[in-house]
N, C-alpha and C positions, 0 to 999 in steps of 0.2 A: 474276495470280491463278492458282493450283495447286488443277489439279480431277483428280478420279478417276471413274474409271467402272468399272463391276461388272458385266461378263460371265457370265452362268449358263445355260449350253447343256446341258440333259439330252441321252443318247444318243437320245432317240425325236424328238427337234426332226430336221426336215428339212435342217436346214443343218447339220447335219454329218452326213459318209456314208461307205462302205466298199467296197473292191472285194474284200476276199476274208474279208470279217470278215461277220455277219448280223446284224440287228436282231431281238432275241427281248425283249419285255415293254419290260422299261427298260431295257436295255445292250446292246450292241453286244460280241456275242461271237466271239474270234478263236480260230484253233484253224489258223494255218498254218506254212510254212516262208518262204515270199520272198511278197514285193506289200503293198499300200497297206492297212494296217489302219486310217486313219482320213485324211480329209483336210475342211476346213472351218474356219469357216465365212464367211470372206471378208467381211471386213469395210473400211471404211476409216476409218484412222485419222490423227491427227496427230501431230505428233513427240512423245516420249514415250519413256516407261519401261514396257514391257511387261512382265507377269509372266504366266505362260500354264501350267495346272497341268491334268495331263490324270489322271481321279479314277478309280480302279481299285474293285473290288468282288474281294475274295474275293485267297489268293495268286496270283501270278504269274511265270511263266517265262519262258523266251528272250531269244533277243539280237534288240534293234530300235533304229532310228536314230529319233529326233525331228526335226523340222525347223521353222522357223517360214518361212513365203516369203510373197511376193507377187507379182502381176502373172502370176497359174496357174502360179508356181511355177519363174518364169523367174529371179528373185532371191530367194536363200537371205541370211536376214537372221543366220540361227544356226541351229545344229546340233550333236547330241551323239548319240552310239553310247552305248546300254548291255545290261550285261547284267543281267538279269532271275532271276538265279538263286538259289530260293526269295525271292522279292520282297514282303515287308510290307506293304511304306509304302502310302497309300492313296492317294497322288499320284506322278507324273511331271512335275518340273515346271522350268521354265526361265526366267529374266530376260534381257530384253537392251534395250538405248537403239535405238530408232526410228525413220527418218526419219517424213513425214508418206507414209503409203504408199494405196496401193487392193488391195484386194482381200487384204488380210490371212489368214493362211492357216495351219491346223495341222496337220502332217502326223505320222503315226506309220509306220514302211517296217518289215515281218517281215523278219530277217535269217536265221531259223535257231531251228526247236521254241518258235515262239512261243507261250500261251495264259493267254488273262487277258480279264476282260472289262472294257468302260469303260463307267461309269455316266454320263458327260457331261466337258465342258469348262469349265474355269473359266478367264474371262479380266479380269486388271485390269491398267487402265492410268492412268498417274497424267501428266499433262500442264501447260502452261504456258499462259495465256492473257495476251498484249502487247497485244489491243484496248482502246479505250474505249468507252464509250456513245455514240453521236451521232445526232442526229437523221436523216443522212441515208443509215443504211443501210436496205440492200439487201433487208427481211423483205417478206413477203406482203404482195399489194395493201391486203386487209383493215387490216390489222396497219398499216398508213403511214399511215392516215388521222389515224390521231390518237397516231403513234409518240412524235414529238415533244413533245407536251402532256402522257403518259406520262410520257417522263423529266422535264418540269420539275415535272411536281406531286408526282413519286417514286414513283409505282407502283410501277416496275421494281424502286428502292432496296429497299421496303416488301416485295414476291411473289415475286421473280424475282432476287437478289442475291448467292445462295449457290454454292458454285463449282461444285456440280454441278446441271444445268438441263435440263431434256428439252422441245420441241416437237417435240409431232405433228402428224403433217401441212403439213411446212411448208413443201413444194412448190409445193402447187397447183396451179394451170393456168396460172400465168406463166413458169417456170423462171426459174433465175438467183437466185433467192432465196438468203439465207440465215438459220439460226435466232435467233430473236426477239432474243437477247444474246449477244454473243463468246463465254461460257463454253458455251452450250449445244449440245449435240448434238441433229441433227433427224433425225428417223423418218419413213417411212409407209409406206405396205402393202407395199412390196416391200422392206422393210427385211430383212436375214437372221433368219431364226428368226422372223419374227413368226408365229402360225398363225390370225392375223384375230380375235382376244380378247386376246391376253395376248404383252409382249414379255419376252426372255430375257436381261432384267438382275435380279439378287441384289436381296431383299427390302429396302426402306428404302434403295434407292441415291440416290435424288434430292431436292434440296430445294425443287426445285419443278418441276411440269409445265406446259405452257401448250400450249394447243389449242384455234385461231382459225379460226371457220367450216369446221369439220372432223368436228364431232361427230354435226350433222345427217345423218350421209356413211354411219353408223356403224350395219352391223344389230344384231349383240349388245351394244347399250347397254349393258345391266345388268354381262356380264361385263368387256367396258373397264373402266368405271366402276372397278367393286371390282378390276380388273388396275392401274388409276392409282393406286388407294387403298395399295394391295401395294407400288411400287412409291417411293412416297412415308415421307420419314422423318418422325415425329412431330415438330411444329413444322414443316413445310413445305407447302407452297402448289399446287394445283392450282387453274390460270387456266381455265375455259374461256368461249370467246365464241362464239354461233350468232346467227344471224339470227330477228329478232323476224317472228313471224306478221304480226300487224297495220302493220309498216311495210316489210318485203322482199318474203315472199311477197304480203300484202293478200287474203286467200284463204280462205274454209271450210276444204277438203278438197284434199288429193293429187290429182294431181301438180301439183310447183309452176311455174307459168307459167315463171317465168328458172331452174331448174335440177331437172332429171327428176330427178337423182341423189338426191335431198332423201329420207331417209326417215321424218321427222317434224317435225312443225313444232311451235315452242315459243313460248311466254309465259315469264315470269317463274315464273308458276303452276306451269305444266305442266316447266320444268326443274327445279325444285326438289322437286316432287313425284317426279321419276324419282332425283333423289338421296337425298333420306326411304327412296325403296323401295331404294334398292340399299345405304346402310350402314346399320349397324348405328347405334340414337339413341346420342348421347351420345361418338362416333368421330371428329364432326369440328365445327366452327362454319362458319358463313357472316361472313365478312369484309368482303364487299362485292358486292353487287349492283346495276348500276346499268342504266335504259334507256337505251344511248347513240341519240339521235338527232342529235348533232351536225351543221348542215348541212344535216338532210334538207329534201328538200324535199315538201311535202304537197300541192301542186296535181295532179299527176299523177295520172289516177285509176289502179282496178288495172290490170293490165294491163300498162299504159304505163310502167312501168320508172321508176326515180326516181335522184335522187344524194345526196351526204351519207352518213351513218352511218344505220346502221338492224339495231340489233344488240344482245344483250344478253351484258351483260360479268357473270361469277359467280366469285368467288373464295371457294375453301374451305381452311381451315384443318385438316389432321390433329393430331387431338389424342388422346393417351393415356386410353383410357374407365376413369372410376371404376371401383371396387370392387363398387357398387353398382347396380341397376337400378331402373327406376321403379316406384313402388309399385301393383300392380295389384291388391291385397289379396292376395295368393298369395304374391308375394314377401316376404323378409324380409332386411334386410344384419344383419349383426353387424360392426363394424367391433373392428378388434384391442385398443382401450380397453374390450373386456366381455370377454376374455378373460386368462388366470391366466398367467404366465410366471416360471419362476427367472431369465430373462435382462433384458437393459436394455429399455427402450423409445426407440423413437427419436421419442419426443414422443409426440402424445397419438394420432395415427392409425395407428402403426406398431411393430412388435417386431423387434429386431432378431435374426436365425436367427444364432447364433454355432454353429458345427459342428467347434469346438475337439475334442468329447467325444463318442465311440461310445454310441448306444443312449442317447438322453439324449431325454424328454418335455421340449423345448421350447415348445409351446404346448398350452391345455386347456381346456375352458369350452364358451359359456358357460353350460352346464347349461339347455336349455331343453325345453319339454313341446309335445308333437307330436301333433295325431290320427293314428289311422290312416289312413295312405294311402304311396305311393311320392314318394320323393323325388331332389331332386338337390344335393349341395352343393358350393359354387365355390369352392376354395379361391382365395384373391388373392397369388400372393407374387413379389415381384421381386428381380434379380439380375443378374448378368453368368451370361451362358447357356453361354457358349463355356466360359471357366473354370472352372464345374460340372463340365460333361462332363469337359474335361482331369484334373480332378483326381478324378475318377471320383466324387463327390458321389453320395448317397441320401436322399434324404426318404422317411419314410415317414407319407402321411395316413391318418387312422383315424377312423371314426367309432363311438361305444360307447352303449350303451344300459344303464341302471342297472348301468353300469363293466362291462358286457358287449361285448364288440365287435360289429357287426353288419357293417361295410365295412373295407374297409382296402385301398388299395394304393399300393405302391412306385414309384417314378421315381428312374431312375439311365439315366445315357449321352444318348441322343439324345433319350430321351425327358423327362429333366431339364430337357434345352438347350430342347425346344420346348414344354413347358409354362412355362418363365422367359422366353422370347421372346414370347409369347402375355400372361405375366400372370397367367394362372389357370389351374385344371386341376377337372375335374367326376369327384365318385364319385356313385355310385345307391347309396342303400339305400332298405331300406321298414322301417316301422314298423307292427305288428301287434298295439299295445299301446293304450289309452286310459292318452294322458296320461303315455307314456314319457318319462322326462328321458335330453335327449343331451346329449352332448358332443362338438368334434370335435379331435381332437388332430394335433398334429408332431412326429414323433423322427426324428433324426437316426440315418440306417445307422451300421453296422459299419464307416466311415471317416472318421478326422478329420482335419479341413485350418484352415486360417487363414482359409476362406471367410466370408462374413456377407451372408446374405439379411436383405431385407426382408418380413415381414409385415403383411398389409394387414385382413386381415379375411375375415367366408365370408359367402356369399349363398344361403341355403337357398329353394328354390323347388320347389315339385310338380314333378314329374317328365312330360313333356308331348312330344307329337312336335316333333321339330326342325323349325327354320326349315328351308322349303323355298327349297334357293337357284335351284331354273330361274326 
């Protein structure tokens, strides 16, 4: 099986650093003639195809040596001299094949009038995996209890089968372990770049995460949680497994009899409730939730320690959220079958954005009547993000009031790419009218391409303070 993994090291992550370079805000700005303008951030990998792209901000000058090493730098695996003079590109970037190494390593050396700053490291690596599945590896104590019974009922097939796989925590307190499936790579706290909430892999890398009596471990629940969610692609799986209050701990209250480390104890109730709070309704399903007591045994009273399983297994599915929100009388969806187009439709819930034609009203509608108050409306539209940007793409959303405008703004470059990666994007207007008819429109910028979004619909809703996410 052929997996890839996606490296995203901004310059303010810890694990990557500077001996003559400084960290101001987000980048790592150099301003020398000779020494280490970057070195980091030590990883270890398996044999592979590295690609390792070091992302500049702003132009840049001088002559500097790249290096890629390992083993602090004892073995240079590749290296390239360049010079930097008036320098565009927004990368620095190098390929090379692999062995399985430790302590993987990126170096940037000033040779002479160097200055530029780096806004971080990008690193992918695409790999081979020759294992199979067999009951008698070598994962977490927890995890072997019932490894076996896993693979034959096809869990694994079903959560955990895609080439790219992450467990956390899969250490533990036995060593020697290793992660949950052959394809997957294992994390935990002392893993590079983590800073104890969020690890430093690229959005939607994985297709599934699995994290077995590790969560309990875990003080900023809420932001893991939604850093797992980030890091998970639509259609893929986050396992996690903790131990059940009523059959591990057996216990009211903290701390817990067999592990001080515990900083919360869960039911079925009580994990699901912390997952409700941390995403957003409608972002993901629940696939499977079960009380494993496999084994256990119940004679023991508390205290007295037991064997068997005693754990609750929760599998969640990410899923791409509707256009829509649930109706709270405030809200409203319009879905793109009540709206007016010269273009095709792509069936009855969708418009298709053709961006053939400059300054062209592609969508309009659907004329509806507002009290006064402030509002907010979602635009819904999807696409490929990255090919926006390249082809430098403008939408422009408007909102008009008896064919008068009252909102209106433009998306083009990054901010194209991250409202199409997102799905939607929010204007504010107010209405000062009884019984104003709107409408909310999309033209197409001053540049035309071969592009074609999809349109979904708008979700008009009072205008209210944001979710607070502490």
């Amino acid at each position: 099986m052929k997996s890839e993994i996606n490296w995203r090291f901004p310059a303010r992550n810890a694990a990557l650093k500077t001996v003559v370079g400084e960290k101001i805000e987000d980048v790592i700005r150099i301003r020398a003639h000779r020494g280490c303008a970057l070195h980091g951030p030590y990883l270890d990998l398996p044999a592979g195809r590295c690609t390792v792209r070091i992302v500049l901000r702003g132009p840049s000058q001088g002559r500097v040596r790249m290096d890629l090493t390992t083993s602090d730098g004892k073995q240079t695996l590749a290296s390239e001299a360049l010079h930097l003079l008036n320098w565009r590109r927004k990368t620095i970037e190098m390929s090379v094949d692999i062995p399985a190494v430790t302590g993987f390593e990126v170096r940037l050396f000033c040779r002479l009038g160097v200055s530029l700053d780096i806004e971080g490291v990008e690193i992918d690596h695409v790999f081979e995996t020759l294992e199979t599945l067999t009951p008698d590896r070598t994962v977490g104590f927890e995890s072997s209890k019932t490894y076996g019974d896993k693979i034959a009922s096809g869990f694994f097939d079903r959560y955990l089968s895609g080439p790219r796989i992450m467990e956390v925590g899969y250490k533990g307190y036995d060593g020697g372990t290793v992660p949950i499936v052959p394809q997957a790579i294992g994390v935990d706290v002392d893993y590079p770049g983590y800073d104890g909430s969020s690890f430093p892999f690229a959005d939607e890398s994985f297709d599934g995460i699995y994290s077995s009596h590790c969560f309990e471990h875990i003080g900023p629940w809420k932001e893991v949680l939604r850093d797992w969610y980030r890091l998970l692609r639509y259609g893929g799986h986050l396992v996690i497994v903790v131990p059940h209050q009523f059959l591990f701990e057996r216990k009211r209250h903290l701390p817990s009899y067999f592990n001080p480390d515990h900083k919360r104890y869960y039911t079925s109730k009580s994990l699901l409730a912390e997952i409700e709070e941390a995403f957003e309704e409608n972002s993901y399903r629940i696939r499977h939730c079960v009380e494993n007591d496999k084994d256990f045994d119940y004679r023991p009273a508390p205290g007295e320690g037991s064997s068997g399983c005693y754990e609750i297994e929760l599998v969640i599915e990410k899923i791409r959220p509707p256009y829509w929100h649930l109706d709270d009388g405030s809200v409203r969806a319009y879905p793109a079958s009540e709206f007016h187009t010269p273009l095709n439709r792509a069936g009855p819930w969708a418009i298709e954005l053709e961006l053939s034609e400059k300054h062209r009203c592609m969508v309009f509608g659907p004329y509806i009547g507002l009290r006064p108050s402030d509002y907010v409306a979602e635009f819904h539209i999807e696409g490929d993000a990255h090919e926006a940007e390249r082809l430098d793409a403008r939408l422009t959303l408007d909102i008009a009031r008896s064919a008068q405008r009252v909102a209106s703004y433009s998306l083009q470059g990054s901010e194209l790419r991250q409202a199409l990666e997102s799905g939607k994007f929010r204007v504010e207007f107010s209405n000062d009218e009884v019984g104003g008819i709107h409408e909310f429109r999309i033209f197409n910028g001053g540049t035309a391409s071969d592009l074609t979004l999809n349109f979904k619909g708008v979700v008009v809703d009072y205008k209210r303070p944001q979710r607070n996410a502490a």
